[in-house]
C-alpha positions in Angstrom: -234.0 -4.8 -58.0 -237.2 -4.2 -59.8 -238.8 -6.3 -61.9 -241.4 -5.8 -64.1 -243.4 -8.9 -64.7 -245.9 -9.4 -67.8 -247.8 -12.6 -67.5 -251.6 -13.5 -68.5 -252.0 -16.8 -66.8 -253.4 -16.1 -63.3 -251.3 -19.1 -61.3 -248.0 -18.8 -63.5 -248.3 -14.6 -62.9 -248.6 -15.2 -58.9 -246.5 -18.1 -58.4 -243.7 -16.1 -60.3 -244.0 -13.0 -58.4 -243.9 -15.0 -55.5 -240.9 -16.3 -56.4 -239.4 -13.3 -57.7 -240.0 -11.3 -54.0 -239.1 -14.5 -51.9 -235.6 -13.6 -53.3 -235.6 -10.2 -52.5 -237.0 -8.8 -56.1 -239.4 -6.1 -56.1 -242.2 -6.7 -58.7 -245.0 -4.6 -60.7 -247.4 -7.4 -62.4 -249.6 -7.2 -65.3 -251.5 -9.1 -67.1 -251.9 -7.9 -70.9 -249.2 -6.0 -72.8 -250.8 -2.7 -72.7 -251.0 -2.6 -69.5 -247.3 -3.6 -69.0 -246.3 -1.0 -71.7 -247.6 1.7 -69.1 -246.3 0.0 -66.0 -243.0 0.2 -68.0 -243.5 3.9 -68.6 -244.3 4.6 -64.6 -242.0 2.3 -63.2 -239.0 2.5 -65.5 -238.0 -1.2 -63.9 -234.8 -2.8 -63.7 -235.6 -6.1 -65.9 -238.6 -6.7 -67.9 -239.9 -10.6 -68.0 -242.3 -11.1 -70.4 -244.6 -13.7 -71.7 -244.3 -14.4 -75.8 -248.5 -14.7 -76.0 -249.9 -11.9 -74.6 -253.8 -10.8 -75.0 -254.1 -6.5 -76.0 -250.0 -6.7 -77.3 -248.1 -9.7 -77.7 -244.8 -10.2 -76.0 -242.9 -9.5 -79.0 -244.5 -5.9 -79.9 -244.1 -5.2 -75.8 -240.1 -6.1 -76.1 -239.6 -4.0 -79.1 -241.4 -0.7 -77.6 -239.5 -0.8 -74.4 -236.2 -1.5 -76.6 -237.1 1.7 -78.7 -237.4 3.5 -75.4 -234.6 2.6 -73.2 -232.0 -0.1 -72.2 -234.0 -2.1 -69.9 -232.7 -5.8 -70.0 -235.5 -7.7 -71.2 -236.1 -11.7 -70.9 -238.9 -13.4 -72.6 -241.0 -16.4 -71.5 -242.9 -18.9 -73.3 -244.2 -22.7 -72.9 -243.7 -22.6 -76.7 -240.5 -24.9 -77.5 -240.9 -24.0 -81.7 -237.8 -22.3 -83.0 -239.4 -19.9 -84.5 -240.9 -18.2 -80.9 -237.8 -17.9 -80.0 -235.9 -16.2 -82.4 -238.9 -13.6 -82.8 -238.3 -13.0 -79.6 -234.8 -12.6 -79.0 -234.7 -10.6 -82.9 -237.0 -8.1 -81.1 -234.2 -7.1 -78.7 -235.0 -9.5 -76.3 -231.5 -10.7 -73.7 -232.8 -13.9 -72.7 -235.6 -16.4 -72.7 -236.7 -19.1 -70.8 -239.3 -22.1 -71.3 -242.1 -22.7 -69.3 -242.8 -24.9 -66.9 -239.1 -23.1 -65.7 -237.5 -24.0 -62.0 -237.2 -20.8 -60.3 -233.6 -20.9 -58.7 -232.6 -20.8 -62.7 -235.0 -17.9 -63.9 -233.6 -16.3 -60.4 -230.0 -16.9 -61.6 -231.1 -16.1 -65.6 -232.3 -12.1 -64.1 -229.2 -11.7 -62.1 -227.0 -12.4 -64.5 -228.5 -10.0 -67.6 -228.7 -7.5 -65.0 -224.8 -7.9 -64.3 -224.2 -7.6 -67.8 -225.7 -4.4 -68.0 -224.5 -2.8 -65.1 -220.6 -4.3 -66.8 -221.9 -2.7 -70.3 -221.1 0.5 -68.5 -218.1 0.3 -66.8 -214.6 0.1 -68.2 -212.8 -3.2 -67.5 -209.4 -3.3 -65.9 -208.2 -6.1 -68.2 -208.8 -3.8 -71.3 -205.9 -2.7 -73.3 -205.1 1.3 -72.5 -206.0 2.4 -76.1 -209.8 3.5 -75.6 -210.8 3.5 -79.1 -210.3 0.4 -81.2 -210.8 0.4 -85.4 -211.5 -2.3 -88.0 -211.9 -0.7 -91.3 -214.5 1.8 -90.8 -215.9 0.5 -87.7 -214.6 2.3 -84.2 -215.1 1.0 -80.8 -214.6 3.9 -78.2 -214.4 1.2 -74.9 -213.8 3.9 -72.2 -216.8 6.4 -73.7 -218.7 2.6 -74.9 -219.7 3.9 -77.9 -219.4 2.3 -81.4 -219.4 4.3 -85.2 -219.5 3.2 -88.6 -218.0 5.4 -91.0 -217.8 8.2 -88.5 -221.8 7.6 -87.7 -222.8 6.4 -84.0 -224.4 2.6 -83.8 -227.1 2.2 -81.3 -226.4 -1.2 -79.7 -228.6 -2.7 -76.6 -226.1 -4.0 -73.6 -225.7 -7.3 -74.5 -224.7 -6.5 -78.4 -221.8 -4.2 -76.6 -221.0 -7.0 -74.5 -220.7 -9.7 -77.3 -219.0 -6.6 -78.9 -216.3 -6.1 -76.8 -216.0 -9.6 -76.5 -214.6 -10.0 -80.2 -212.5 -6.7 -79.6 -210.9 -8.0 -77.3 -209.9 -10.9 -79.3 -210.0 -10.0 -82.9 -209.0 -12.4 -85.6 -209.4 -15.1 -82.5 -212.3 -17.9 -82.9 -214.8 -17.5 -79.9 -216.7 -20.8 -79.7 -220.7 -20.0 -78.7 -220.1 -22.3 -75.4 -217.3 -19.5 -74.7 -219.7 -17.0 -75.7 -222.5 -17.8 -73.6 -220.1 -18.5 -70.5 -218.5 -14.6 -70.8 -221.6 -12.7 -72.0 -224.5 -14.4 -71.0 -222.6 -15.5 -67.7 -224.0 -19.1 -67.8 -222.0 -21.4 -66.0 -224.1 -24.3 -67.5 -224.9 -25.0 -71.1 -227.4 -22.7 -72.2 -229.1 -22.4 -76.1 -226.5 -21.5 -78.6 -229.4 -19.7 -80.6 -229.3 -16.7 -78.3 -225.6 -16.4 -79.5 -226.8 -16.9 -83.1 -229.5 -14.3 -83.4 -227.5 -11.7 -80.9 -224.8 -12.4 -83.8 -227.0 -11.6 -86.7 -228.0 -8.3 -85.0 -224.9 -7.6 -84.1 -223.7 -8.3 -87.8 -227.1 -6.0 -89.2 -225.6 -3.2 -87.2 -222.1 -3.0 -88.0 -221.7 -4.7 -91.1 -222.5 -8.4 -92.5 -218.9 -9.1 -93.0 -217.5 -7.9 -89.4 -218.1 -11.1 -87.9 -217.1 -14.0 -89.7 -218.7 -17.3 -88.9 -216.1 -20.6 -89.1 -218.3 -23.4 -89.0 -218.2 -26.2 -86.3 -216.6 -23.6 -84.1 -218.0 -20.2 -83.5 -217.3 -16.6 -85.0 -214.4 -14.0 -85.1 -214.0 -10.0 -86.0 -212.4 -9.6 -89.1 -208.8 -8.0 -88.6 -209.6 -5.1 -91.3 -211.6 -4.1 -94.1 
């Protein structure tokens, strides 16, 4: 697995690519965002972890670009703990994030685990009902082809918003709870930050429609039935 690692601190960059190929990764390092911007481009890499503060191009602007050119799973890193760093991040198209100082059997666990989402993005689950195309009022979810429309037009979703999704197709009209979301999405077996189910909510919602996904406070969200 290839990762594609975009740090600007020196002993955090080293340590973390240590880390990374003690556990079999392979890793491509920079050190500014415009230089990871063209690693991306050479490499094409697996996972993209990126710092939020970045000298040349910010983490932010780097995760965008490389979500306007492909798929790759990106998480974002920061020692930042505001709110606000974090939903940039994640509203750029980011998977995941993790806080620095971070242990790394759990950033380890934390690439793994968006990288299995992806690779389940796109293939068809045996549990899934027969019926490849599901519709709720004008949205269409085609789960053998994974593709989504609105009003007859294609949706361009990363991954993890076709993973969250299928999540509420499968289930529609049935409160998901964010703990339940994180657990069969985000595959965290521990508790992890409910924001990343907020904002991947939000996007999701900006996408297909504000009133797709209903939220029922205190508990999670659902898919509206219909129309």
């Amino acid at each position: 697995m290839h990762v594609l690692l975009v740090e600007d601190d020196d002993v955090i960059r080293e340590a973390t690519q240590l880390t990374l190929e003690r556990n079999g990764f392979t890793v491509t390092a920079a050190a500014d965002g415009i230089t990871g911007l063209a690693r991306y481009r050479e490499q094409q890499p697996d996972v993209a972890l990126l710092d939020i503060m970045l000298p040349g191009m910010n983490g932010v602007s780097l995760c965008r670009q490389i979500r306007e050119e492909g798929p790759t799973p990106v998480i974002m890193m920061s020692a930042r703990v505001d709110p606000v760093d974090v939903v940039l991040g994640l509203e750029a198209g980011a998977d995941d994030y993790v806080t620095k100082p971070f242990d790394g059997t759990v950033l380890v666990a934390r690439i793994r685990a968006v990288v299995r989402r992806m690779v389940r993005a796109a293939e068809p689950a045996d549990d899934r009902p027969a019926e490849n195309v599901s519709r709720f009022g004008e949205l269409e979810v085609d789960r053998e082809g994974l593709e989504v429309r609105l009003a007859g037009r294609p949706v361009e979703l990363t991954p993890t918003e076709l993973r969250l999704l299928l999540r509420f197709v499968d289930a529609p009209g049935t409160v998901l709870t964010r703990e339940l979301l994180l657990q069969q999405v985000w595959d965290y077996a521990w508790g992890g930050d409910s924001r990343v189910v907020d904002v991947h909510v939000q996007r999701l919602r900006a996408k297909i429609g504000q009133d797709a996904i209903e939220t029922v406070r205190g508990f999670g969200y659902k898919l509206r039935n219909g129309p």
